[in-house]
N, C-alpha and C positions, 0 to 999 in steps of 0.2 A: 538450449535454444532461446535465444532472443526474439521478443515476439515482434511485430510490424509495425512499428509505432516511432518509423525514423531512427531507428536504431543502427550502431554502427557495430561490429566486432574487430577491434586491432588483432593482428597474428591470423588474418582470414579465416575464422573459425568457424563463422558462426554466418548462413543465409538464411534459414528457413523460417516459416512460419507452422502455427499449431491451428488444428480444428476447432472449433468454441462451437456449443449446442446453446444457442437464445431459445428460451420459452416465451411462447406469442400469447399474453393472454388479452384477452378481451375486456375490459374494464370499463365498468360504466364511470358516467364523469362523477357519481354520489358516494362510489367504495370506495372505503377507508381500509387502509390495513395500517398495524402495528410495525414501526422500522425501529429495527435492534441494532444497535451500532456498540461490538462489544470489543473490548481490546485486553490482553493481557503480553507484558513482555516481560525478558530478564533484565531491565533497566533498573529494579529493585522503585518499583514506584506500582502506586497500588492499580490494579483490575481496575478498568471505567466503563461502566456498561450507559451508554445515552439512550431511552428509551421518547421514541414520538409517535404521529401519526400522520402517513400522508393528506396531503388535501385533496381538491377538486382540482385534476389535470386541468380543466378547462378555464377556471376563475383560482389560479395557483396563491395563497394567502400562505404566512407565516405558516409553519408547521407546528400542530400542536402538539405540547411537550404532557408524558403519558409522567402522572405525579400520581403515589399510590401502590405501585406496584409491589409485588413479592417478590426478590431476587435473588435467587443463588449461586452460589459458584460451589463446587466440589473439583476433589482432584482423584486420579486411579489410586493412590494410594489413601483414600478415607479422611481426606480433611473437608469439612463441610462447612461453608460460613454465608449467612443471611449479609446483602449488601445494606447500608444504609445510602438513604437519599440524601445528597449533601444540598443539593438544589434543585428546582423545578427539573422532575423528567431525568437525573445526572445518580447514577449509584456506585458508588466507592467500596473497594475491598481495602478491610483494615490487617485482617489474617495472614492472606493466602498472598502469596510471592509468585513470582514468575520463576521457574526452576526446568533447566533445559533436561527434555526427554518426557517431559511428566504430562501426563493426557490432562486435559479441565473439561470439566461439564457443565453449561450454564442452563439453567430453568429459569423462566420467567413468567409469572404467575399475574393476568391480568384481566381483573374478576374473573369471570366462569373459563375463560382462554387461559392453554396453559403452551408455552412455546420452549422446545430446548434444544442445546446444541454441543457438538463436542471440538476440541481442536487441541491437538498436540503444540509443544512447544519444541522448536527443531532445536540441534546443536548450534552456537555459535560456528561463522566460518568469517575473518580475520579479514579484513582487507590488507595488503600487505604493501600496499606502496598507493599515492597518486602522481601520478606523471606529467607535464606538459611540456609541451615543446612548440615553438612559431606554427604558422601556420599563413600562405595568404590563399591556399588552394580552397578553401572550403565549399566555395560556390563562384559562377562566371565573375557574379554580381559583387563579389565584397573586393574592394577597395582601398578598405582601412587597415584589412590584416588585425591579428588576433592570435590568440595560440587553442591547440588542441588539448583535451584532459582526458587521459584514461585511466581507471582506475583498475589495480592489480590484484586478484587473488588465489588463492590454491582452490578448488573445490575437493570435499573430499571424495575420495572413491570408494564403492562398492552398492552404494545405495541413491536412489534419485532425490535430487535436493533443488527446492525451489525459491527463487531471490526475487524479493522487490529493489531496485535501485530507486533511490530518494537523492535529489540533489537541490542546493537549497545556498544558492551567490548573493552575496551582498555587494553590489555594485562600489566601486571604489567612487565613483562620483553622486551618489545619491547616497552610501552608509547605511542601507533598507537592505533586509534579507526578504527574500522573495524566492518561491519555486522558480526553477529555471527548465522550462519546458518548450515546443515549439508554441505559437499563437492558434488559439482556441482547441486545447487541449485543457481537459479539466483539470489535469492533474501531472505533475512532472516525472511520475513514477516510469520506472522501464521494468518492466517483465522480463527474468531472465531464466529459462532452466537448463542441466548440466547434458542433457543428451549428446552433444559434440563434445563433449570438454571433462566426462565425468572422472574425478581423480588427475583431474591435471589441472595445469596454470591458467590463466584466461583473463584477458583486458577488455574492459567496455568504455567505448567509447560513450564518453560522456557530452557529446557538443549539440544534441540535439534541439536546442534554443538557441542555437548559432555560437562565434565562438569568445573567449575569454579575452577581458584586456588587462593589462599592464595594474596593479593594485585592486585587483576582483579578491576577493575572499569568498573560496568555495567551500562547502562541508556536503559533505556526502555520507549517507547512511546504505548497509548491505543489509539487507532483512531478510532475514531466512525466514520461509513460510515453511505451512504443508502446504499438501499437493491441492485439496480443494479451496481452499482459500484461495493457491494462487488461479486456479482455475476461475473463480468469481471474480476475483478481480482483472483477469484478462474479459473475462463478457462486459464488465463494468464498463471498461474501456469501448466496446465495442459500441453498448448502446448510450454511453452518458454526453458523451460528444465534449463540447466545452460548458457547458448549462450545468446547474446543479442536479447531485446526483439522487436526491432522497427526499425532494419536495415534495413533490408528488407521483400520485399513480401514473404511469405511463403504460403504453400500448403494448409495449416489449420489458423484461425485465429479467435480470441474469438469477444464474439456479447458485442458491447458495446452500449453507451447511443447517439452518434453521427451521424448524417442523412448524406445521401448521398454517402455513403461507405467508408468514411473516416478511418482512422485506430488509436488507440488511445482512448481517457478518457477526462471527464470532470469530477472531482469531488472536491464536498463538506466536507472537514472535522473537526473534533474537538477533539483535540489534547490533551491530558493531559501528563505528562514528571514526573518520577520518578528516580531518582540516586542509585547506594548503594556501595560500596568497602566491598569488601569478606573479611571480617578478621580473623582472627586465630581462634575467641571463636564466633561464633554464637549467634544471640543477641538472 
């Protein structure tokens, strides 16, 4: 299911949207909390765990970056390695790899607080094609004409499996890569799970920052999540609007995978990377 977020399904697959539970807390404008911003993929590049602190919702200042900390990572099968700090607040895995299937555990030790979290690494799943083709039907309003992109995959079948789509155009007249999202969205990511589609083929339409012209260079990324990751990042979406997501305290805040009320993400993912340049003839 592709979540609400201007999202299209080619092969009529896909309508629905999903339930998200926001927790409302109350927050004065003086608490601080710790935001854990932790990443591990099979990209063969090390674990980046960014540790800060939110500010004052009210008078929103730079974020302070949390330097000092004790940081671990472990995996289900017993490898255990202390992060170093490469820079202010930034901690580096030299050991531990992204390896699909394998659970990771992070701790983080910051003085008498101690914050931790778990998150599997899903299997890779392949994009298998990108497609585009003309287009002048997009909206009443477009004029110019442009082509459509959808990108093709297999899902596998028997088990539920959850995708970020990341899409990411370098404009053939400015030569700048830039997220390609709709205006005042924070983030270009589409939400996708396999509920309609599990074990079979399925295309996402990708135009939702309108559509492609003639020497665009697109790249697109499939990111297989789990299940609560992708769950935090569909609330994200809910409450981050276009504004930054982790400045500060806010009134409302998404439930994520990390103990002790810390704000932030750990997650596991697996990455597959597709290219394409829009050409004049449609292949």
């Amino acid at each position: 299911m592709i979540k609400k977020y201007s999202l299209y399904i080619l092969l009529g697959l896909f309508s629905l949207t999903s339930c998200t539970k926001i927790i409302d807390i109350k927050l004065n404008s003086g608490m601080q909390r710790i935001v854990i911003e932790a990443r591990i993929t099979d990209q063969n590049l090390p674990a980046t765990i960014i540790l800060s602190r939110t500010t004052d919702y009210f008078n929103p200042d730079e974020p302070e970056k949390v330097s000092g900390a004790i940081v671990k990572l472990s995996t289900g099968s017993g490898e255990m390695e202390i992060l170093s700090e490469t820079s202010e607040g930034v901690y580096q895995a030299t050991q531990i790899k992204g390896v699909n299937g394998e659970k990771y555990f992070l701790r983080v030790e910051d003085g008498n607080e101690v914050y931790e979290a778990s998150s599997t690494l899903p299997d890779k799943v392949s994009i298998d094609s990108l497609v585009y083709s003309p287009s002048f039907m997009m909206n009443p309003h477009d004029t110019v004409g442009g082509f459509m992109l959808g990108c093709r995959f297999t899902d596998p079948g028997g088990i539920a499996n959850y995708y970020s789509v990341n899409i990411f155009k370098t404009p053939v007249d400015t030569g700048k890569q830039q997220s390609f999202g709709p205006p005042g969205m924070a983030s270009s990511r589409l939400l996708v799970d396999d509920m309609l589609f599990n074990g079979k083929p399925g295309s996402i339409n990708l135009n939702r920052g309108g559509l492609y012209q003639i020497g665009d260079t697109v790249e697109v990324e499939l990111v297989s999540l789990d299940q609560v990751v992708y769950s935090y990042y569909d609330q994200l979406n809910e409450v981050s609007g276009g504004g930054a997501m982790f400045s500060s305290s806010a009134p409302a805040n998404p439930e994520n995978n990390i103990s002790n009320g810390a704000m932030g993400f750990f997650t596991a993912e697996a990455i597959d990377r597709q290219m394409v340049i829009i050409e004049a003839k449609a292949p």
